[in-house]
C-alpha positions as CSV (number, residue, x, y, z in Angstrom):
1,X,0.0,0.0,0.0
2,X,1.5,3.4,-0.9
3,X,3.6,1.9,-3.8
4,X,2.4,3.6,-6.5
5,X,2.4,7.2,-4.5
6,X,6.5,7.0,-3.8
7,X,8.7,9.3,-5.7
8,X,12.3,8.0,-4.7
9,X,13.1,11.9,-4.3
10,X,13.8,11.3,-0.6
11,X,16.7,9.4,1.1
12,X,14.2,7.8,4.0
13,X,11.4,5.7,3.4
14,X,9.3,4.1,6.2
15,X,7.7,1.1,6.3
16,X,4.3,1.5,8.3
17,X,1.8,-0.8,9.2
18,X,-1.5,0.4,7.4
19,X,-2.9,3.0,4.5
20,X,-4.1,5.3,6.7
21,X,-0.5,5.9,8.1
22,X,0.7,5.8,5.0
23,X,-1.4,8.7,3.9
24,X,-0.2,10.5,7.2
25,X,3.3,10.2,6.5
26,X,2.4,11.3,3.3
27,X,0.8,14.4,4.6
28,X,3.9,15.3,7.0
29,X,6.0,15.2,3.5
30,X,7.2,11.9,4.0
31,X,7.5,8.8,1.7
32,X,6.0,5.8,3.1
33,X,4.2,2.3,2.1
34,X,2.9,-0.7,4.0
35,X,2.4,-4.1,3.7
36,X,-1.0,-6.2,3.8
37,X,-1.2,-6.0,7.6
38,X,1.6,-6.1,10.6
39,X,2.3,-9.7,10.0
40,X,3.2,-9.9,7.0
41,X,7.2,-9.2,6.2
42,X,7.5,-7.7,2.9
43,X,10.2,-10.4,0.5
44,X,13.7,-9.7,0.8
45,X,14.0,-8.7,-2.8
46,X,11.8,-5.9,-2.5
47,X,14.0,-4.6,0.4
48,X,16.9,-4.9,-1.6
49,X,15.0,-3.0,-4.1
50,X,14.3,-0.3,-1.5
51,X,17.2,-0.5,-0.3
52,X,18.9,0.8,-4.3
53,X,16.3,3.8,-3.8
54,X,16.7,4.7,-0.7
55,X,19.7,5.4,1.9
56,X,17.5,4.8,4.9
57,X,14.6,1.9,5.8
58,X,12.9,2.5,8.9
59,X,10.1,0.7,10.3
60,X,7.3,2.6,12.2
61,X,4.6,0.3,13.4
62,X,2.1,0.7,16.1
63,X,3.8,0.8,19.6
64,X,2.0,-2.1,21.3
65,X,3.5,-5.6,21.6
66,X,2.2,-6.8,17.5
67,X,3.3,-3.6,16.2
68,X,6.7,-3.9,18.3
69,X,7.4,-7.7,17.9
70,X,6.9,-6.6,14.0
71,X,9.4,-4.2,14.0
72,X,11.7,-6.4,15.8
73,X,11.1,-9.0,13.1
74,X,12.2,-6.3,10.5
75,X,15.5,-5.6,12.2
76,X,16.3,-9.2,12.7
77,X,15.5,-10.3,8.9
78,X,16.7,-7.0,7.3
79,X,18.9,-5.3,9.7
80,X,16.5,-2.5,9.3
81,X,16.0,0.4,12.0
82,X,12.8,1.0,13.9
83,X,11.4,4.2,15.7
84,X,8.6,3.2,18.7
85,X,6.4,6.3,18.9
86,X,6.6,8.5,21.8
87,X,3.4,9.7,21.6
88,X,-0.3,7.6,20.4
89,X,-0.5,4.0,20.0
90,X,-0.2,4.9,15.4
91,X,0.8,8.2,13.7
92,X,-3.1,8.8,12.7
93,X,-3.9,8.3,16.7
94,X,-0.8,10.7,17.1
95,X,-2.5,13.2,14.4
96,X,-5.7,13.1,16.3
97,X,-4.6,13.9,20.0
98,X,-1.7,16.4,19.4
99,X,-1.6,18.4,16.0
100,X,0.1,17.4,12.5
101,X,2.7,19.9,13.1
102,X,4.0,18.1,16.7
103,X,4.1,15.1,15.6
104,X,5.8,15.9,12.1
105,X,8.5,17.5,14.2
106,X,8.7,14.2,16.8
107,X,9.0,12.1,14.0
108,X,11.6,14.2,12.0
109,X,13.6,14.6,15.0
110,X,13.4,10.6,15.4
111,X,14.5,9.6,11.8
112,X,17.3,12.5,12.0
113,X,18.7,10.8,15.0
114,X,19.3,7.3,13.4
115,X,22.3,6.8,11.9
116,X,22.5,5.8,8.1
């Protein structure tokens, strides 16, 4: 999901865990996709594929234990970064409670701070 919307003009893209975060990421003016659902691991090929596009993976899931075990999966299959959020349980619940422009700047000032 979010596949056909990336434009490889950025160095970071983030795997989420559903559309609707997709299309939030999107609206902070960030490049994003997501699989079927948390468990499923997107195939190794297509990370490597990413991983030509992009300088930076990260995985952003929902911070509760399936979201989190999800992420860890990611960085044990891929060796790929994840960010738990600070603030609500998904970026759209994060959206809701405290303001686009908050949590654009929480979640810049996370993906700045891991190293490429």
């Amino acid at each position: 999901q979010g596949l056909e919307q990336l434009q490889y003009k950025q160095d970071t893209l983030i795997i989420t865990k559903a559309l609707k975060d997709v299309i939030c990421f999107h609206v902070m003016g960030m490049e994003a996709i997501a699989p079927d659902s948390e468990n499923t691991i997107l195939q190794q090929d297509f990370i490597d594929e990413m991983k030509q596009r992009y300088s930076k993976i990260i995985v952003i899931m929902d911070n509760d234990e399936p979201g989190i075990n999800a992420m860890k999966k990611y960085n044990e299959l891929y060796g790929l970064d994840y960010i738990i959020s600070p603030l609500e349980k998904d970026p759209s619940d994060s959206i809701k409670v405290h303001g686009i422009e908050l949590v654009k700047g929480v979640f810049e000032n996370l993906i700045k701070n891991i190293s490429k």
